[in-house]
C-alpha positions in Angstrom: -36.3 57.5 -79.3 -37.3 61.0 -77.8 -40.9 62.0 -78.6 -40.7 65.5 -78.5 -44.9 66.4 -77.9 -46.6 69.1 -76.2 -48.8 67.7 -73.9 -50.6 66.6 -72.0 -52.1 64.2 -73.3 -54.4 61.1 -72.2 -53.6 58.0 -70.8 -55.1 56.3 -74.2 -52.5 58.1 -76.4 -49.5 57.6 -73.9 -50.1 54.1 -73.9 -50.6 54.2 -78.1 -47.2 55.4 -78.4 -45.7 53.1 -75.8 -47.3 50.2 -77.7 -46.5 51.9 -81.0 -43.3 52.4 -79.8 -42.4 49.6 -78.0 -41.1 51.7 -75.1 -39.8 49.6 -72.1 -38.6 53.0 -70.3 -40.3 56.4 -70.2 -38.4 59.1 -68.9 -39.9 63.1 -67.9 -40.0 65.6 -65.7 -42.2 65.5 -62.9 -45.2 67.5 -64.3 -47.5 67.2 -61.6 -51.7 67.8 -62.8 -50.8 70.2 -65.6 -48.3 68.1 -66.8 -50.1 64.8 -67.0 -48.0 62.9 -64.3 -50.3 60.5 -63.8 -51.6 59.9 -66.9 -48.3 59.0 -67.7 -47.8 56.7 -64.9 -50.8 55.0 -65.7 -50.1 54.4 -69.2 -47.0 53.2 -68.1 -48.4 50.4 -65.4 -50.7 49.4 -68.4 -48.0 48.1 -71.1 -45.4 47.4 -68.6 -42.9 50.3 -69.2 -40.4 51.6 -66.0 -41.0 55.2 -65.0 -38.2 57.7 -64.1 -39.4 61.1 -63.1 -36.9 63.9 -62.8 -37.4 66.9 -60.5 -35.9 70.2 -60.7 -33.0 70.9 -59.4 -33.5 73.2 -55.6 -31.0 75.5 -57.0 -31.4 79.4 -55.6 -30.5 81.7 -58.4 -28.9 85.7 -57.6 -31.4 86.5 -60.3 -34.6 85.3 -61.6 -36.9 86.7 -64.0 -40.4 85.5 -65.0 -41.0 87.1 -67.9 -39.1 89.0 -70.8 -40.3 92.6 -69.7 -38.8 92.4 -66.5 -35.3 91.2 -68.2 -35.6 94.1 -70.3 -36.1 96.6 -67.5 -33.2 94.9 -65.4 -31.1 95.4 -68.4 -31.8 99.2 -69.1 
């Protein structure tokens, strides 16, 4: 099952769904803070679940844009 959510969201409800869910493996991205990492982790520690946190790839990219206006400029 994915749970497609957008967080973040307490260590109560993570570990609601994991129960709810009976999830044995919870898989995200390393959010850090903002992202509630360690919420996460916790919930995780609390019903006995594995954590796998995946990192972004260090990838360095000819072009980068940060928003859509700056696309649109480059484009023009």
């Amino acid at each position: 099952n994915i749970i497609a959510m957008q967080g973040p969201f307490s260590k109560e409800l993570n570990v609601a769904m994991m129960r709810q869910l009976n999830i044995k493996y919870m898989i995200s991205k390393k959010g850090g803070n903002t992202g509630g990492e360690k919420e996460k982790l916790d919930a995780t520690l609390e019903v006995g679940a594995k954590s796998i946190l995946l990192s972004r790839p260090e990838i360095e990219y000819p072009l980068e844009f940060s928003n859509l206006l700056e696309l649109l400029k480059y484009m023009k």
